[in-house]
PyMOL Python script that loads the backbone (N, CA, C, O; Angstrom):
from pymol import cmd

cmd.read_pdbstr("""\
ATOM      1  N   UNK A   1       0.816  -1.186   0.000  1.00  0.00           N
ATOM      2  CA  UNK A   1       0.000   0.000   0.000  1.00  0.00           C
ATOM      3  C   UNK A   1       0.868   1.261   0.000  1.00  0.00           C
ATOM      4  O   UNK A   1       0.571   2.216  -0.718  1.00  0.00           O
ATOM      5  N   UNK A   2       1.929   1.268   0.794  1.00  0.00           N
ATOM      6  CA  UNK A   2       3.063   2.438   0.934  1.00  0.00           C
ATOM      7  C   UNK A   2       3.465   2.956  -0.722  1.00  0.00           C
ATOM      8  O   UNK A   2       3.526   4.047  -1.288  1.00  0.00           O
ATOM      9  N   UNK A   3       3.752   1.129  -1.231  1.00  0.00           N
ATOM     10  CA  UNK A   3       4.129   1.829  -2.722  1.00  0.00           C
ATOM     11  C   UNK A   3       3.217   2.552  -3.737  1.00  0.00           C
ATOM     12  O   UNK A   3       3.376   3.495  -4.513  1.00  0.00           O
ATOM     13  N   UNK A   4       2.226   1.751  -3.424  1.00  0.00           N
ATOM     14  CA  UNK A   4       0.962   2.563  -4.271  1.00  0.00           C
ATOM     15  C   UNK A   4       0.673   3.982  -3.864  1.00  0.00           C
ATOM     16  O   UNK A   4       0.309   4.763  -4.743  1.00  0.00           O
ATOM     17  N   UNK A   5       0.820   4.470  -2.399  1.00  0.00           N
ATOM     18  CA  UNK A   5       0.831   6.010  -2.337  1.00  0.00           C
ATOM     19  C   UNK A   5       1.865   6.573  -3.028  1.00  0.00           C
ATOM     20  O   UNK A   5       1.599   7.620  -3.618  1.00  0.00           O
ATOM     21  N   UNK A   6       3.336   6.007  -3.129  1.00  0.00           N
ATOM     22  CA  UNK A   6       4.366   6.994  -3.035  1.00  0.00           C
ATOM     23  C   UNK A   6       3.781   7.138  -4.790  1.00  0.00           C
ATOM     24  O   UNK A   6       3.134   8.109  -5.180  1.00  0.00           O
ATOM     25  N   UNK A   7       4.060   6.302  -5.422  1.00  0.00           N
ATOM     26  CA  UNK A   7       3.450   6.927  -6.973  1.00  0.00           C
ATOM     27  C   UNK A   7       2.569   7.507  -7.092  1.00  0.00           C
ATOM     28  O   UNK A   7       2.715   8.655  -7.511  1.00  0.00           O
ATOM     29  N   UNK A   8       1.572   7.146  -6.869  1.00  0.00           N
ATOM     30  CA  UNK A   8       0.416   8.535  -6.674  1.00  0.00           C
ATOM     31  C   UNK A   8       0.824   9.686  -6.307  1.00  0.00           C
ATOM     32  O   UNK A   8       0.730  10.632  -7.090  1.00  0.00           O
ATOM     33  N   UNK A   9       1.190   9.794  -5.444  1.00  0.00           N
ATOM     34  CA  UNK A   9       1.939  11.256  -4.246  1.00  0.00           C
ATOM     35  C   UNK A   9       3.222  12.164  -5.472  1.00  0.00           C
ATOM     36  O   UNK A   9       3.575  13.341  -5.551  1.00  0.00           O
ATOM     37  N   UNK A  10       3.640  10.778  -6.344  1.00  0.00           N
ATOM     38  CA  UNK A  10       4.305  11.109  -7.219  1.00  0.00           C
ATOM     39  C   UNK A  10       4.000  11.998  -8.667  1.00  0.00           C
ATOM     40  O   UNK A  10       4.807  12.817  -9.107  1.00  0.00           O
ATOM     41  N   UNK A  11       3.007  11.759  -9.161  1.00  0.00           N
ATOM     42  CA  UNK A  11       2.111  12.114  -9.897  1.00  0.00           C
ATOM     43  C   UNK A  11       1.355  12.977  -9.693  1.00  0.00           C
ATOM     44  O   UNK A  11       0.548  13.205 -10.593  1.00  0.00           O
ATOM     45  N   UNK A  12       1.302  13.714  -8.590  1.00  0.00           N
ATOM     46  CA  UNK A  12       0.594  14.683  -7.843  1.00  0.00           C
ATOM     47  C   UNK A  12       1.460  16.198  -8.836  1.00  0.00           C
ATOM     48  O   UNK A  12       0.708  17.122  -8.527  1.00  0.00           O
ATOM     49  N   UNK A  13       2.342  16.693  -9.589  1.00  0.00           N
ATOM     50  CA  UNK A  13       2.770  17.368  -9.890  1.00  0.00           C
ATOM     51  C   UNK A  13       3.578  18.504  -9.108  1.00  0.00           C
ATOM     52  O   UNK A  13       3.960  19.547  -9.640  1.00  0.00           O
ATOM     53  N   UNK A  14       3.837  18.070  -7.445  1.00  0.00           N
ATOM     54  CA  UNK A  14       5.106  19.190  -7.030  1.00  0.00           C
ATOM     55  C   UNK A  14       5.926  19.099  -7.485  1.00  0.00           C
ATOM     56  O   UNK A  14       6.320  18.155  -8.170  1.00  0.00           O
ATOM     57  N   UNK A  15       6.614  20.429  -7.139  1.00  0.00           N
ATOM     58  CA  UNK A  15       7.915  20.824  -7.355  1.00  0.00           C
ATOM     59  C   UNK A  15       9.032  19.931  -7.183  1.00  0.00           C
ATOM     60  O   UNK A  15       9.850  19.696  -8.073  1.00  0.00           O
ATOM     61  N   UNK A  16       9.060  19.327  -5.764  1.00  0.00           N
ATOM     62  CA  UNK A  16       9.392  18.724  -5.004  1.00  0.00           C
ATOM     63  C   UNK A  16       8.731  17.486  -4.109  1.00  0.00           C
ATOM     64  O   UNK A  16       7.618  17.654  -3.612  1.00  0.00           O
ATOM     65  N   UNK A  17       9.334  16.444  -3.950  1.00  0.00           N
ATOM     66  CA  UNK A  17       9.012  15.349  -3.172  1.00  0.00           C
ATOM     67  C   UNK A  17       9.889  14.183  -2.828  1.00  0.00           C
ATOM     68  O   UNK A  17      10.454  13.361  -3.549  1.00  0.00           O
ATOM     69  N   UNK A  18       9.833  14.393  -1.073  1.00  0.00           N
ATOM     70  CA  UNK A  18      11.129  14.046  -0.415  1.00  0.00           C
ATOM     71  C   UNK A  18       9.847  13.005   0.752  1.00  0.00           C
ATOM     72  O   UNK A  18       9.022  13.337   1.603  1.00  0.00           O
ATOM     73  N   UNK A  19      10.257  11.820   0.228  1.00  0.00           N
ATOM     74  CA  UNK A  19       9.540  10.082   1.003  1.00  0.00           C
ATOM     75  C   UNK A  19      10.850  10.027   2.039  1.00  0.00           C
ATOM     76  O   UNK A  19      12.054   9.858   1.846  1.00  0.00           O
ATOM     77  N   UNK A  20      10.147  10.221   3.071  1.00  0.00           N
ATOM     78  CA  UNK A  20      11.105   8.959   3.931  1.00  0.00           C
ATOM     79  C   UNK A  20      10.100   7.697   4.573  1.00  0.00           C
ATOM     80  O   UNK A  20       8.912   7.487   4.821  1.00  0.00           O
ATOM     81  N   UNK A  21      11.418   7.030   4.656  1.00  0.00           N
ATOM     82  CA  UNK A  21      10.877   5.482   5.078  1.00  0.00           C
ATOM     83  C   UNK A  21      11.712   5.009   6.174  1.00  0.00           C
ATOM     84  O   UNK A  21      12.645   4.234   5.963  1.00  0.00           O
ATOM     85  N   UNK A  22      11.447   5.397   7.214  1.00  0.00           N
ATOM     86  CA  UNK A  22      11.959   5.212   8.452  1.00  0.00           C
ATOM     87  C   UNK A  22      11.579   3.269   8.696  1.00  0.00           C
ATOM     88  O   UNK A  22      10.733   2.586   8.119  1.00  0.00           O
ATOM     89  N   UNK A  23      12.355   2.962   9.513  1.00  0.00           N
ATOM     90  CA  UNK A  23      11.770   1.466  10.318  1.00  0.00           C
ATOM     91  C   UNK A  23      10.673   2.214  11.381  1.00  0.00           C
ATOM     92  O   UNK A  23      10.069   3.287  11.362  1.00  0.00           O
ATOM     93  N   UNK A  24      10.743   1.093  12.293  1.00  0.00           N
ATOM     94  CA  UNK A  24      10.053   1.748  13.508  1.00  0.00           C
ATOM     95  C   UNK A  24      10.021   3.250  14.151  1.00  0.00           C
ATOM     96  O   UNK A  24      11.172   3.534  14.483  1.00  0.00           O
ATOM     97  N   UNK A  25       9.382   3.999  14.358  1.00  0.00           N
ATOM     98  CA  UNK A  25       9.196   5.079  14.980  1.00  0.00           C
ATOM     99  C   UNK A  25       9.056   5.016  16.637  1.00  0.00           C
ATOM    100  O   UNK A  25       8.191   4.420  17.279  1.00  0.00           O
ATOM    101  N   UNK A  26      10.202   5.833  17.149  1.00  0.00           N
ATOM    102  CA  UNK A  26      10.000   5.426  18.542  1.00  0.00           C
ATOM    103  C   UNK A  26       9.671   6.942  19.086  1.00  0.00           C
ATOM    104  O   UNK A  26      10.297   7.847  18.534  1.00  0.00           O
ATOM    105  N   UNK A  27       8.801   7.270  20.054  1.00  0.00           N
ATOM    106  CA  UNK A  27       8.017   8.241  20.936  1.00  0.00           C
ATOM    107  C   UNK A  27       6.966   8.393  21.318  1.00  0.00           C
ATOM    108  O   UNK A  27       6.328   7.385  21.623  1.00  0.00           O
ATOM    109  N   UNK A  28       6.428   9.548  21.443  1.00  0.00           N
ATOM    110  CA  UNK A  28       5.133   9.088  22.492  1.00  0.00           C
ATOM    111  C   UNK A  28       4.408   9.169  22.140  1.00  0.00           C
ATOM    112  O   UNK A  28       4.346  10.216  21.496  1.00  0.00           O
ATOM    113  N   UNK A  29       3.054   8.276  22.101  1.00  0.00           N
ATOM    114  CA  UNK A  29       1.889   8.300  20.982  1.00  0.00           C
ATOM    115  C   UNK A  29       0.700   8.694  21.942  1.00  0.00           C
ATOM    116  O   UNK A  29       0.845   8.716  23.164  1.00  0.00           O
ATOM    117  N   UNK A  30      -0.233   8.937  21.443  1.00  0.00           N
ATOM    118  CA  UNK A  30      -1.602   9.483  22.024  1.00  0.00           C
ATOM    119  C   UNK A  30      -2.325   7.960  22.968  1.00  0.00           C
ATOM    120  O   UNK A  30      -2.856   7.825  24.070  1.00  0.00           O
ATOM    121  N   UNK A  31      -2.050   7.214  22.058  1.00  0.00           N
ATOM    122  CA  UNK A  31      -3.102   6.079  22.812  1.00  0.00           C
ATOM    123  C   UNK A  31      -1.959   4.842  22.725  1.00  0.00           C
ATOM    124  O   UNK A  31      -0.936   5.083  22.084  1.00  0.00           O
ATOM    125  N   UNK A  32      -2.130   3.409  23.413  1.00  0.00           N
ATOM    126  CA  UNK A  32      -1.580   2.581  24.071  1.00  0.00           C
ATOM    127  C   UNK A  32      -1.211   1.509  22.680  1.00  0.00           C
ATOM    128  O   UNK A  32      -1.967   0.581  22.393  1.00  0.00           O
ATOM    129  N   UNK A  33      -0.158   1.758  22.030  1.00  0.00           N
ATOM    130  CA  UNK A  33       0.176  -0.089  21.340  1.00  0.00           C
ATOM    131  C   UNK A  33       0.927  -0.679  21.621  1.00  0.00           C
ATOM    132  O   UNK A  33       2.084  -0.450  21.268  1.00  0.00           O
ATOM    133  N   UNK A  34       0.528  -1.879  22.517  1.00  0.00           N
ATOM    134  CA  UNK A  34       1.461  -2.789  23.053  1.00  0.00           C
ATOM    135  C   UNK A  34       2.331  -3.821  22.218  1.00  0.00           C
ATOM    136  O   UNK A  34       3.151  -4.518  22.816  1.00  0.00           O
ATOM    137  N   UNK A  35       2.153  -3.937  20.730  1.00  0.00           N
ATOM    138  CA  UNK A  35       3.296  -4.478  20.120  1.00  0.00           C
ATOM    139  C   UNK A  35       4.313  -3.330  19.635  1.00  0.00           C
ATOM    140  O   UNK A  35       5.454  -3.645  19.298  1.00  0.00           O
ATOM    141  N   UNK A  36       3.965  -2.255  19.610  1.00  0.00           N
ATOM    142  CA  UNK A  36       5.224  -1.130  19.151  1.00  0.00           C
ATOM    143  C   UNK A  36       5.656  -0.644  20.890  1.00  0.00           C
ATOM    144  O   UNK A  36       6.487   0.238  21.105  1.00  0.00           O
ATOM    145  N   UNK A  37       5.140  -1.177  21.686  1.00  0.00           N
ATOM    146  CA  UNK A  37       5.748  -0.858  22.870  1.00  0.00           C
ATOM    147  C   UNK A  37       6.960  -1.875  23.031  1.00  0.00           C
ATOM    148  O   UNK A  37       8.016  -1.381  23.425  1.00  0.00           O
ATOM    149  N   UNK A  38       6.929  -3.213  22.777  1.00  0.00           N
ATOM    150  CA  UNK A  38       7.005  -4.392  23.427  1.00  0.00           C
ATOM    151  C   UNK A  38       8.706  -4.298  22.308  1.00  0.00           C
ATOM    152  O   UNK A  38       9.837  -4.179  22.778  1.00  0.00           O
ATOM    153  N   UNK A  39       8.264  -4.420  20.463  1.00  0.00           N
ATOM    154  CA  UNK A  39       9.341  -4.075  19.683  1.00  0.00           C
ATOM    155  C   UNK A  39      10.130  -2.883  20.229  1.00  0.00           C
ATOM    156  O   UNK A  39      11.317  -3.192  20.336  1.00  0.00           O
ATOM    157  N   UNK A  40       9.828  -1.380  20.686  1.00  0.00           N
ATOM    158  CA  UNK A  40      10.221  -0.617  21.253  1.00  0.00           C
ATOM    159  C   UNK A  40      11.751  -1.047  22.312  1.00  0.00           C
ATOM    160  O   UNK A  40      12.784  -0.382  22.389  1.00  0.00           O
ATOM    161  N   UNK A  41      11.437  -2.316  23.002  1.00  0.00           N
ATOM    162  CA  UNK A  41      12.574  -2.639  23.655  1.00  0.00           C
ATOM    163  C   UNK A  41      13.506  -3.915  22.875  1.00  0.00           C
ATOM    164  O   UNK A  41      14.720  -4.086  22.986  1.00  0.00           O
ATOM    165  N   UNK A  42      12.834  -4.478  22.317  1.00  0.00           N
ATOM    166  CA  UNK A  42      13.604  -6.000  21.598  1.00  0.00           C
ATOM    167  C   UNK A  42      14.116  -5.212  20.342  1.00  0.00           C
ATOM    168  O   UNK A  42      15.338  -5.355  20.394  1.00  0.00           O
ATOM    169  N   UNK A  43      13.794  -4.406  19.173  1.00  0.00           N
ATOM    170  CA  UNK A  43      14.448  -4.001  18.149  1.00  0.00           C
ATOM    171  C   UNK A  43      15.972  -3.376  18.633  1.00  0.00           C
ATOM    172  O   UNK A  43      16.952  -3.915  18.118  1.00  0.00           O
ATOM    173  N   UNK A  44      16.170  -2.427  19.458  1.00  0.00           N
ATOM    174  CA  UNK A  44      17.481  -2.318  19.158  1.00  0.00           C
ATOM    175  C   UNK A  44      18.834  -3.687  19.894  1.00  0.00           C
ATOM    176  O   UNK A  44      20.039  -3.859  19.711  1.00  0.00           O
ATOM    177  N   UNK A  45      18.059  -4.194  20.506  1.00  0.00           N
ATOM    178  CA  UNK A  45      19.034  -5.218  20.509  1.00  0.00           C
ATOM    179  C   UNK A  45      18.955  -6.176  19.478  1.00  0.00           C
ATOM    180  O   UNK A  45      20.078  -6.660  19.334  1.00  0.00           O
ATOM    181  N   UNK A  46      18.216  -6.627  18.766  1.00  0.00           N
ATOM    182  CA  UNK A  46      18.307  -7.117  17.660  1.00  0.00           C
ATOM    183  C   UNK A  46      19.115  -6.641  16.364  1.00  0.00           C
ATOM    184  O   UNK A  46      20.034  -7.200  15.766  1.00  0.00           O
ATOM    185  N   UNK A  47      18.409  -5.312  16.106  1.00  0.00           N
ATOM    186  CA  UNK A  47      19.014  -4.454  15.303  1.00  0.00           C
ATOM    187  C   UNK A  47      20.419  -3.833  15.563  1.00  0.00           C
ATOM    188  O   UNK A  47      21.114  -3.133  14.827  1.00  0.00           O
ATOM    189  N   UNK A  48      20.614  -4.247  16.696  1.00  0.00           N
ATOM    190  CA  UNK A  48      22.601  -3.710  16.978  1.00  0.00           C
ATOM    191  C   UNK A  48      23.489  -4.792  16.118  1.00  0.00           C
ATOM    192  O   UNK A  48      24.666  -4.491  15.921  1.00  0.00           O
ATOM    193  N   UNK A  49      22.973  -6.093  15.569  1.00  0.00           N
ATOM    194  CA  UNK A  49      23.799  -6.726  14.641  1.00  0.00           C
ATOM    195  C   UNK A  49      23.504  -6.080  13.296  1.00  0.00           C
ATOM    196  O   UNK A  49      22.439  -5.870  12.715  1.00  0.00           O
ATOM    197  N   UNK A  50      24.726  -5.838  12.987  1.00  0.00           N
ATOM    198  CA  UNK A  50      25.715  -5.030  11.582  1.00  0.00           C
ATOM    199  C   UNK A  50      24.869  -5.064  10.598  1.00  0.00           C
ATOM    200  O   UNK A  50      24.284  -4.026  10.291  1.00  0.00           O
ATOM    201  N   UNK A  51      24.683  -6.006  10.053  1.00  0.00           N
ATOM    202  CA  UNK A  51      23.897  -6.495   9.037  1.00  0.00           C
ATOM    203  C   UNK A  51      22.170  -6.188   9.120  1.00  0.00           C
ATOM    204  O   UNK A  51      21.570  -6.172   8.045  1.00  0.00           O
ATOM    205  N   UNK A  52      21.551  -5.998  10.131  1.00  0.00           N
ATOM    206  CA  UNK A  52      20.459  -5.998  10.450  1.00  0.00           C
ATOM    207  C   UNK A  52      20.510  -3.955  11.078  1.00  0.00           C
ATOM    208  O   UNK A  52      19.384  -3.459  11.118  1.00  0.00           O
ATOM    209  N   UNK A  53      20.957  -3.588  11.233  1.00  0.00           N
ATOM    210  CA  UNK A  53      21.059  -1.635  11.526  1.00  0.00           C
ATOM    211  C   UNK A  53      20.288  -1.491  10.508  1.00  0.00           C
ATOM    212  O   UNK A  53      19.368  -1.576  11.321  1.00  0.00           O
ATOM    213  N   UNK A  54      19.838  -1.376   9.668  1.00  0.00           N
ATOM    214  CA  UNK A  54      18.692  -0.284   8.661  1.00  0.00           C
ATOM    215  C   UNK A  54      17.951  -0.792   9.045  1.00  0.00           C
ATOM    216  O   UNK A  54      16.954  -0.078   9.150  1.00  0.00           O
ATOM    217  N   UNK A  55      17.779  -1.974   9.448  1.00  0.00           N
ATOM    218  CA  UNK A  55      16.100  -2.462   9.765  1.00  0.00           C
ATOM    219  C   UNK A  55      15.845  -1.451  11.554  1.00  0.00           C
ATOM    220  O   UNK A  55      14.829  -1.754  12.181  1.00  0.00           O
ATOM    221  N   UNK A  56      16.671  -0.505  12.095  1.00  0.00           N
ATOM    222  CA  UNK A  56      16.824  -0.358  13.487  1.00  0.00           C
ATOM    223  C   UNK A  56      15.563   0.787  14.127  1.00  0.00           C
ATOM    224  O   UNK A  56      14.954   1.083  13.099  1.00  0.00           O
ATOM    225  N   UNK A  57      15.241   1.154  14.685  1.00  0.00           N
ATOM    226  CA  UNK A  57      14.530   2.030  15.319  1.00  0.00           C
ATOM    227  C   UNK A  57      15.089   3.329  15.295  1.00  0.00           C
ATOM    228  O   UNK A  57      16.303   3.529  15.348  1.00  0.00           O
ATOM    229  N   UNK A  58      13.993   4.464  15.197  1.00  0.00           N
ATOM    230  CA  UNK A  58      14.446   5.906  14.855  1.00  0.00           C
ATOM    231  C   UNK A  58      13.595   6.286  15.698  1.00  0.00           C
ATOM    232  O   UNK A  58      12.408   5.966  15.762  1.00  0.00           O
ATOM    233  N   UNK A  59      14.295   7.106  16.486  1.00  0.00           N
ATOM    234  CA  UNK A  59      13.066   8.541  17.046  1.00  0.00           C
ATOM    235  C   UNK A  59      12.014   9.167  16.069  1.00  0.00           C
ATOM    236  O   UNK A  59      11.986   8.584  14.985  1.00  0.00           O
ATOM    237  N   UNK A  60      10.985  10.404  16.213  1.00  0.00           N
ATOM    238  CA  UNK A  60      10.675  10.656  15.565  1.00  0.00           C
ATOM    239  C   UNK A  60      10.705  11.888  15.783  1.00  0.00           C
ATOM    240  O   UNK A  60       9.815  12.555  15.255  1.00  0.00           O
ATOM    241  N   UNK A  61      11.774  12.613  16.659  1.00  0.00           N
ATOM    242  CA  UNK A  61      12.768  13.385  16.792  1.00  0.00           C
ATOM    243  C   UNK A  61      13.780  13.657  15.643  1.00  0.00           C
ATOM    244  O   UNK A  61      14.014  14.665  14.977  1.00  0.00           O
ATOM    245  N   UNK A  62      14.310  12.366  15.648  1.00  0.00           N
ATOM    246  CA  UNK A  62      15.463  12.303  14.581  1.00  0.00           C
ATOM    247  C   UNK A  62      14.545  12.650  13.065  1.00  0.00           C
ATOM    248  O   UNK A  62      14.576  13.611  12.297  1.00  0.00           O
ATOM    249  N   UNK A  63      14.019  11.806  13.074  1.00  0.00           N
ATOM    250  CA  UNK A  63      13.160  12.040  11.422  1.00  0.00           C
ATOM    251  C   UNK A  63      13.040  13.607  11.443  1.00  0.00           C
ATOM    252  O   UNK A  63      13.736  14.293  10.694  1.00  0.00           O
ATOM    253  N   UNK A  64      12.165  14.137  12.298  1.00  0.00           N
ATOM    254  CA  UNK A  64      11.800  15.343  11.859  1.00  0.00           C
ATOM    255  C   UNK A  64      12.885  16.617  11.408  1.00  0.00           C
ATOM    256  O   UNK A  64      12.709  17.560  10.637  1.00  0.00           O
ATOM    257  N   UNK A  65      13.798  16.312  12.039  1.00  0.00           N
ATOM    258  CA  UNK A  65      15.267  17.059  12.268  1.00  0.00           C
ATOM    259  C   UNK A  65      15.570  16.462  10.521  1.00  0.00           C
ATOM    260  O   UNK A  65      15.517  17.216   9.549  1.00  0.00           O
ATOM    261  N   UNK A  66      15.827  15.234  10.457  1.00  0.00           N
ATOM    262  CA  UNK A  66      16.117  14.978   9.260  1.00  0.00           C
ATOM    263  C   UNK A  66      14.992  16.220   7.788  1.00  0.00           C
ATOM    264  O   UNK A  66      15.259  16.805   6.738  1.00  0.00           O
ATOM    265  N   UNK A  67      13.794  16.013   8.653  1.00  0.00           N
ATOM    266  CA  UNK A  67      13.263  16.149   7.486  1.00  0.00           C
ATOM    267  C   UNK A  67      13.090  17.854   6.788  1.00  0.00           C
ATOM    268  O   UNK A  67      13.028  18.332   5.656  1.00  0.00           O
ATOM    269  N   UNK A  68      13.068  18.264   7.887  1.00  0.00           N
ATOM    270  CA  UNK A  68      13.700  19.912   8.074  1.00  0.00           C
ATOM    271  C   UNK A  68      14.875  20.347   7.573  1.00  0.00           C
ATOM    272  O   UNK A  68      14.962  21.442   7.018  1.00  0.00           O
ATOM    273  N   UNK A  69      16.303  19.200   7.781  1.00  0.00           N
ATOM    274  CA  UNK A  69      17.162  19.484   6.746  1.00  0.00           C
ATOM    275  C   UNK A  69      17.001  19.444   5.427  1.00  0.00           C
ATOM    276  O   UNK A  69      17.604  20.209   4.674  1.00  0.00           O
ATOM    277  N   UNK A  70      16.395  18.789   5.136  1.00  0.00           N
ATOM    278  CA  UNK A  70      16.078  18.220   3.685  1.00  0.00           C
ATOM    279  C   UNK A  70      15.368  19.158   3.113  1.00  0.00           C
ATOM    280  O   UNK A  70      15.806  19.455   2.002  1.00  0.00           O
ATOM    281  N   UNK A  71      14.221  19.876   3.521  1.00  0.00           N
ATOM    282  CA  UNK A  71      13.578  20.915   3.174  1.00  0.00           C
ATOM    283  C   UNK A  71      14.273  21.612   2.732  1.00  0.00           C
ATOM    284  O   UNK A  71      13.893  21.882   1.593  1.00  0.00           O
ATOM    285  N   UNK A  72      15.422  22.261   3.070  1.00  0.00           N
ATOM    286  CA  UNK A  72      15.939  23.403   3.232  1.00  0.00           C
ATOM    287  C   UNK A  72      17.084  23.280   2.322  1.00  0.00           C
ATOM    288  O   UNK A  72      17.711  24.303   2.046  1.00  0.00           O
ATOM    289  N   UNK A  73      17.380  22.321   1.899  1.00  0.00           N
ATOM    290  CA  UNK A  73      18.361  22.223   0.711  1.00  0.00           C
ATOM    291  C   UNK A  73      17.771  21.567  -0.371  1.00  0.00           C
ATOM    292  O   UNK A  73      16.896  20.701  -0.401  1.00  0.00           O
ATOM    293  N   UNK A  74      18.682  22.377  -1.646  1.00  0.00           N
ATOM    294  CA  UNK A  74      18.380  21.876  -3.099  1.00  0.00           C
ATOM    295  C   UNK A  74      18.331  20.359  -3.153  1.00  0.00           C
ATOM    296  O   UNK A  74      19.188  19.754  -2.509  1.00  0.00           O
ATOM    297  N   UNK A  75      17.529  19.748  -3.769  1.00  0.00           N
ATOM    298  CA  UNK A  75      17.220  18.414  -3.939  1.00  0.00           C
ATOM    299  C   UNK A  75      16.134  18.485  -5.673  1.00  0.00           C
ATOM    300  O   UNK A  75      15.486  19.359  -6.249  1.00  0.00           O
ATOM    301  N   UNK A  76      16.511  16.835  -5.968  1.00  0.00           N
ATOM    302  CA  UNK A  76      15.645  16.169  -6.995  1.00  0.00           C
ATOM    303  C   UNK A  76      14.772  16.335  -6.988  1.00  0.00           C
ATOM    304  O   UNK A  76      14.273  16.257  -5.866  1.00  0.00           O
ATOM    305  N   UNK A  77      13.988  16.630  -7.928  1.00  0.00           N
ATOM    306  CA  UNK A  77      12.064  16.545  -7.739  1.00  0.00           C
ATOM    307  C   UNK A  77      11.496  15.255  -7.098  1.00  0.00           C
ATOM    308  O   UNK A  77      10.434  15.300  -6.477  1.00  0.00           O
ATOM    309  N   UNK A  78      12.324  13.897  -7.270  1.00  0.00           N
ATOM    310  CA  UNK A  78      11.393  12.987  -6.438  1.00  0.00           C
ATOM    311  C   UNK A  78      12.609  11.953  -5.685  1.00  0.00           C
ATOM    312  O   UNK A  78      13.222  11.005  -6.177  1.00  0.00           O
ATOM    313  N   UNK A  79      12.688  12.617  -4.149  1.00  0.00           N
ATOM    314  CA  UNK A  79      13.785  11.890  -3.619  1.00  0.00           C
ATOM    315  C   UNK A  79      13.359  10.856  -2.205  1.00  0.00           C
ATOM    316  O   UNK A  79      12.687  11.257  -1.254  1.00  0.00           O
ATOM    317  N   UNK A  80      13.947   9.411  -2.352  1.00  0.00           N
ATOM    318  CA  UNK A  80      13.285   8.613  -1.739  1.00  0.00           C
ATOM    319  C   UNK A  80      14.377   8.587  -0.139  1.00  0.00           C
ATOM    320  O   UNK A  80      15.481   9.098  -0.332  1.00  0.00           O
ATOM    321  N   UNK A  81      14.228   8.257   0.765  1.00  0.00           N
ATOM    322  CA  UNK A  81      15.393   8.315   1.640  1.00  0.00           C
ATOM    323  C   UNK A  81      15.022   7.194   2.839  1.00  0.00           C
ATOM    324  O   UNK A  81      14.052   7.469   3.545  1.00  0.00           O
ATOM    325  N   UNK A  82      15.893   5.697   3.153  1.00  0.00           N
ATOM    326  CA  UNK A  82      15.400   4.798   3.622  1.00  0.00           C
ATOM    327  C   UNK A  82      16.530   5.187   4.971  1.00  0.00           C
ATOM    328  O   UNK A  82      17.448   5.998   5.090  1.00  0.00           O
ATOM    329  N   UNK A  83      16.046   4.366   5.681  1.00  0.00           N
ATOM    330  CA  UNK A  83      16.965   4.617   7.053  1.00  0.00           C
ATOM    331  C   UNK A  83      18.470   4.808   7.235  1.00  0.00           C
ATOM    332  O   UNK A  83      19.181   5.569   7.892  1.00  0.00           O
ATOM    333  N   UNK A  84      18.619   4.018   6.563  1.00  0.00           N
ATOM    334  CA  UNK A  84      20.685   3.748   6.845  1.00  0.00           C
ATOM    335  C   UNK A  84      20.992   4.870   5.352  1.00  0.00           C
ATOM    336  O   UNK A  84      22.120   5.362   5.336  1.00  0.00           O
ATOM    337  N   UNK A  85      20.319   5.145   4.504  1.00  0.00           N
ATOM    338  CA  UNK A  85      20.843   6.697   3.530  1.00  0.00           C
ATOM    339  C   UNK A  85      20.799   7.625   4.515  1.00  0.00           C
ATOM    340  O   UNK A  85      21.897   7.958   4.959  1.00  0.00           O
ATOM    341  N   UNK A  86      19.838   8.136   4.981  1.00  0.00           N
ATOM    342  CA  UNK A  86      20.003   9.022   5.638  1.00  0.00           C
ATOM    343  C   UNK A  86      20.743   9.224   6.861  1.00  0.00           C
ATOM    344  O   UNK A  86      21.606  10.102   6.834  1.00  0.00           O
ATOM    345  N   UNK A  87      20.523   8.409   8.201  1.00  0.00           N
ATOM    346  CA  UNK A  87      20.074   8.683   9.615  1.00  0.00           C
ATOM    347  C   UNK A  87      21.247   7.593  10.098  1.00  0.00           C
ATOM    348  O   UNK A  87      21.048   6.517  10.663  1.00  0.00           O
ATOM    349  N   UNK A  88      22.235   8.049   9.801  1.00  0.00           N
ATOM    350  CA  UNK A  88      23.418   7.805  10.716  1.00  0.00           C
ATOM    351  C   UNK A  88      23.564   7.924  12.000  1.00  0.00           C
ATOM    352  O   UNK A  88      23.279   9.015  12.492  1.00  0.00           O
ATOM    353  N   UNK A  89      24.024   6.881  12.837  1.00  0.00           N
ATOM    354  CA  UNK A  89      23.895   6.660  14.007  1.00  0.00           C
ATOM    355  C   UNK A  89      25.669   6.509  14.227  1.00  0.00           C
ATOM    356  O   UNK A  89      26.134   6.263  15.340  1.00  0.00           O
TER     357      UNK A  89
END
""", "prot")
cmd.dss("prot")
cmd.show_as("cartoon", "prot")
cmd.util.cbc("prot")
cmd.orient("prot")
């Protein structure tokens, strides 16, 4: 379904369009999900093996910071940005 928006979203005719695709989002949500609570603690120990880091957990702190940079500099009309491109740890 993600892919079917981003083409659409694509086709939409901006100027500009900057996708990110974060893994998990970690902070504080309005109401209670106990499997993004529960992953919340098991992903980064999982995700601390080498090979497995892009699959890792991001604030949504970090994203936004990311995404504010990105705004603000020249970029492609349609730029995609997955965890480990961007969001160096």
């Amino acid at each position: 379904m993600k892919g079917e928006l981003e083409v659409k979203v694509g086709a939409l005719g901006f100027n500009r369009i900057s996708i990110f695709q974060p893994s998990l989002l970690l902070g504080e949500r309005s109401h209670f999900r106990l499997s993004e609570r529960v992953a919340a603690y098991i992903f980064p120990v999982i995700f601390s093996i080498p090979f497995l880091r892009r699959y890792r957990p991001i604030t949504v702190n970090e994203v936004a910071k990311k995404m504010v940079l990105v705004s603000q500099e020249a970029g492609k009309r349609l730029e995609m940005f997955k965890l480990d491109e961007v969001f160096v740890k």
